[in-house]
N, C-alpha and C positions, 0 to 999 in steps of 0.2 A: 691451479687447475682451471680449465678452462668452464665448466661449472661451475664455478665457486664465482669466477666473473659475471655468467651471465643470473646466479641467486643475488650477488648485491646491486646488479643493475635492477632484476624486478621490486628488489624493496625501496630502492630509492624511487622508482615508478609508483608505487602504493605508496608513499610521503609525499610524492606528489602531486599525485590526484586527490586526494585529504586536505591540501592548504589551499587557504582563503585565494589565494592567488589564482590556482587552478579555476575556482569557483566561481571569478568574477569574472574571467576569461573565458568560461565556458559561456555562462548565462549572459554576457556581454553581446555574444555574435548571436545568440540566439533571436536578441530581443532587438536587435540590428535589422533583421534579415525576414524576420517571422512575416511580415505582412506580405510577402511574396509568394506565400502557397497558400493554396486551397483545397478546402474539403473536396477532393473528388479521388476518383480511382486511378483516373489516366498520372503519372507520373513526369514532368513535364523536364525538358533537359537541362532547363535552370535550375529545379530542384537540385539533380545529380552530383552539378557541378556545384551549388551553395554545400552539399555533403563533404565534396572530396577537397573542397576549401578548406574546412571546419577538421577534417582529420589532419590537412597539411598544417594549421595553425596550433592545434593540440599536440603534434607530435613534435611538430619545434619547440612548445615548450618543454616537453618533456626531455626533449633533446639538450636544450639549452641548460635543464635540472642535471640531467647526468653526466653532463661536459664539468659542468661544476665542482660535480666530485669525482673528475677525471676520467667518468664511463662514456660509452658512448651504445648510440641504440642499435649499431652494427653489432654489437657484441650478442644481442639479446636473438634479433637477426640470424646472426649464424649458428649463435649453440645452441638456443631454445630447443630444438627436435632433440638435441642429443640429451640436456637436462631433462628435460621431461621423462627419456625410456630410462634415464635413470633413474628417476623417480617413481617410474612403474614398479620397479625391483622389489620382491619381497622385502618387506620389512623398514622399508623406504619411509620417512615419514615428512611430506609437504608442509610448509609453512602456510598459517589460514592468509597470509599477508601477500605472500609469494601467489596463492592459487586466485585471491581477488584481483591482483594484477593483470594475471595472465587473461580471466576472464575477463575483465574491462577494453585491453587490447581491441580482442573480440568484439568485445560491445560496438565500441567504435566504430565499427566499418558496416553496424547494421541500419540500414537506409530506413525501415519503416521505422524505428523508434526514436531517429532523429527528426526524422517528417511529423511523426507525433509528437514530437514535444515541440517543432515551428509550430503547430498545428495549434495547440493549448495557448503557448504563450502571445499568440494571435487573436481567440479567442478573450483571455484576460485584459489586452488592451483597446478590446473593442467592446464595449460595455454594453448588454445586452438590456433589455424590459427585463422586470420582474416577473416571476411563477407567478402563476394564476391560483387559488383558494385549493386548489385542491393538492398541494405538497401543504401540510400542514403543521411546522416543527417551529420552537424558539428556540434561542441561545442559550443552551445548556447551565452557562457560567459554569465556577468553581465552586461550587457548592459540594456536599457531603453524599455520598455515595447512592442510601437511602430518597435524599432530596431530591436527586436526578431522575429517582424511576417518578415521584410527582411531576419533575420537567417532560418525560417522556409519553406522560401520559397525555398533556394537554396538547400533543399531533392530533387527537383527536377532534378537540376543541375549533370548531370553523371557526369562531371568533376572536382566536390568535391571530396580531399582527405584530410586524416587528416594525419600529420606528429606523430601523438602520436599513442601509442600502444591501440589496441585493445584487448578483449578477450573474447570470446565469451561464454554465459553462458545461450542462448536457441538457439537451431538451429533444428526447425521446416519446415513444407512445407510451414503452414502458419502464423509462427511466428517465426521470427528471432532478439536478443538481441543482444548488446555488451557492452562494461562496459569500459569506460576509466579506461588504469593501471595510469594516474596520477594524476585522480579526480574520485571523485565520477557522473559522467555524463556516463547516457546510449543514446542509441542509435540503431532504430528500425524498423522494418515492419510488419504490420499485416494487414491479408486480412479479410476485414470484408462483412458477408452476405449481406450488404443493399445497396441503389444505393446510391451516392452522398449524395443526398441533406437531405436522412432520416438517414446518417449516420454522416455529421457533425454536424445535430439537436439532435443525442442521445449524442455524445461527451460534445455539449456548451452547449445546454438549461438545466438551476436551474430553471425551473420554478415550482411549487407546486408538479404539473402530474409526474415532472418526478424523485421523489424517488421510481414510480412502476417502473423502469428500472435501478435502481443504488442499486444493493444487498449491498454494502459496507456505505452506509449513514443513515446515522440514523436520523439527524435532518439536513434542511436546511432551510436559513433565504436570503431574496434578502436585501441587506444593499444600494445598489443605480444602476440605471442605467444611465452609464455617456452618453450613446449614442445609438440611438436604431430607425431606419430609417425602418422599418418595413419591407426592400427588401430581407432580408435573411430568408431561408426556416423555416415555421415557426412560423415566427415572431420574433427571438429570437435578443436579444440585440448585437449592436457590440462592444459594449463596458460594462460591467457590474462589480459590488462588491456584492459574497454572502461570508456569511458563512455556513461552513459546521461540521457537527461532523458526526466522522467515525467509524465502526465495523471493530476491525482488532483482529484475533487470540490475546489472552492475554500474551502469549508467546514471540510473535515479539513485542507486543507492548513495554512490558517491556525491551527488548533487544534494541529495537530503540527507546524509549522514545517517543514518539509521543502524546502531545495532544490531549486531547477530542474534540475540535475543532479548526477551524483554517478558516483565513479569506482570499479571492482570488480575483483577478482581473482576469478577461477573456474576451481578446479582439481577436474577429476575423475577417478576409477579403475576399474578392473574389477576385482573379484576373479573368475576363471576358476572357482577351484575350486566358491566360492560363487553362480557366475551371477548376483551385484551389483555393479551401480555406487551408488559413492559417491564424493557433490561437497559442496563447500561455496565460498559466494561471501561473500565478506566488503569491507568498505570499504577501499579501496587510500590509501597518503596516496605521491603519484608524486614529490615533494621528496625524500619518505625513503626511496621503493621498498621500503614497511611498510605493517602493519596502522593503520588511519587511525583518530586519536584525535579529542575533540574534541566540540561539543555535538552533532553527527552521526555517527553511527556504524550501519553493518549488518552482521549476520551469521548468516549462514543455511547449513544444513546438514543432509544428508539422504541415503535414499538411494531406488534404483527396481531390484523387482524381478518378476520374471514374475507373474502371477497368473493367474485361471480364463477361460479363455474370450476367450481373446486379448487380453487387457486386465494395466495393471500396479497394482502398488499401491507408490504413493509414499508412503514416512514420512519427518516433516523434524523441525527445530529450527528456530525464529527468534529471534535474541538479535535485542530492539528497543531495546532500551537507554533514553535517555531521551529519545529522538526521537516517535515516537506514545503517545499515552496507549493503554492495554489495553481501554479499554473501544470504543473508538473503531475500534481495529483489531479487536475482536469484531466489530461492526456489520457491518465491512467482510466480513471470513469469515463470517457469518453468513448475509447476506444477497445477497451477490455469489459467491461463490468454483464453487459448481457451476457455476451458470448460465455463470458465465464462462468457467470451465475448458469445458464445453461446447462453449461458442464457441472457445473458444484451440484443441482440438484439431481440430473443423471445418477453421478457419481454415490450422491447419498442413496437416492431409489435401489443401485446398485447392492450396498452393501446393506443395508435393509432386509432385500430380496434376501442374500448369502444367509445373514442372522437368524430370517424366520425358518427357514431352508434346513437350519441346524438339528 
């Protein structure tokens, strides 16, 4: 059948886009090419065509993958509309392999998230000054869970310095990044609209409510609460394990490899005398009821305190380890991270309002 051709042409597409070959191929032309665009709005016709280069070159590979194994991308081409309403059908059930495929396709042909990522990996090779005293975060390391919220706490401290190079890859009024040159570790400030206590509640609470405020989650699961004293705003646990799975462009996903989901520990504290909370959520591995090793790894840590005018200022740490490339995850804070933070805080006010409303 003629479906059944164009399903094993999409899985061989999804095997393809996943090997190292894809990978080098992609990031190869990006980091060719990146020094040719620039920050601005106007879209210039060299752009366009460095775009519709970069799809011809991708799709020959994939072409070249499917001739391989005797497909061809004509196949996909002409039955895809007819596979797909067949897959509408009741009771029909999509392969998660076959349906990231199809969306990648897609990805492909979208012009701003390819200009976003020249855009970053442009940025990366152009090494910026270091942040000024007022992003105030160290290099988390791998330390023990507990020991992190001590790291997190010293963003406070003006007389942190780090002996390693910086480089800066968002510098905003109110968002400021930086990127260890010898790790993958950032390091950050963001002013966020809410006062304190409803701003470290939208951060830590996985409670049910709050995927109306987390655009990037698709599904979340509470797996244990090891501590949960009921004094933080809230209600929310000081010690907790969920799991989560995430929406991320199909694009970066494939580039960074990331999981459909992934399991976290989130513990956080008050200091009273310093009116700060500080948390850090790190990768959980639930076999060992440990910090989770391995070619995935997260950990992130930070903390939220009062600022002007009803509003907080969040400083964090993200150890990325060697799951997203830095340039990649610039793009992403660069070009996303207000706008969305915007929306996240909307979103929480939103379902807040619904809650008290009850």
């Amino acid at each position: 059948m003629a479906s059944q051709g164009v399903q094993a042409a999409l899985l061989e597409i999804s095997n393809a886009i996943r090997s190292k070959e894809f990978k080098s191929l992609s990031e190869g032309y990006i980091a060719e090419h990146c020094t040719k665009f620039e920050l601005e709005e106007e879209n210039k016709l060299e752009y366009t065509a460095l775009h519709k280069r970069y799809i011809e070159i991708i799709e020959k590979f994939l072409s070249e993958r499917l001739a391989a194994k005797k497909m061809a991308m004509e196949t996909v081409e002409a039955g895809l509309e007819e596979y797909l309403k067949a897959q509408a059908a009741p009771g029909a059930q999509v392969d998660d392999n076959i349906a990231e495929a199809i969306s990648f396709l897609t990805t492909l042909s979208e012009f701003q998230t390819f200009k976003d990522l020249m855009l970053a990996r442009k940025l990366e090779l152009h090494k910026a000054a270091p942040l000024g005293s007022s992003v105030l975060v160290t290099d988390a390391g791998k330390t023990k869970v507990r020991e992190l919220l001590g790291t997190a706490r010293k963003l406070l401290d003006a007389n942190v310095r780090s002996d390693a190079a910086w480089t800066v890859i968002v510098d905003k009024p109110e968002l400021k990044v930086e990127q260890c040159a010898t790790s993958k570790v950032l390091r950050g400030c963001i002013v966020v609209d809410l006062p304190q206590e409803d701003c470290i509640q939208m951060f830590i609470d996985h409670s049910p409510e709050s995927k109306g405020w987390r655009p990037d989650v698709k599904h979340m699961e509470s797996i244990r609460v090891v501590t949960c004293t009921g004094t933080l705003p809230g209600g929310i646990p000081e010690d907790h394990i969920v799991r989560i799975g995430v929406n991320m462009p199909q694009l970066l996903r494939w580039l960074a490899s990331v999981p459909d989901e992934f399991v976290v520990r989130c513990v956080v504290d008050y200091d009273a005398a310093e009116k700060v909370y500080s948390w850090i959520i790190v990768g959980w591995d639930l076999a060992t009821d440990s910090e989770a090793t391995g070619s995935f790894r997260i950990t992130k840590s930070g903390t939220v305190r009062a600022g002007d005018n009803g509003r907080s200022l969040a400083s964090f740490t993200e150890d990325m380890v060697s799951w997203l490339p830095g340039w990649v995850y610039g793009a992403i804070l660069r070009t996303q991270t207000s706008n969305r933070m915007s929306r996240m805080v909307a979103q929480y006010r939103q379902v807040r309002q619904k809650t008290q409303t009850r």
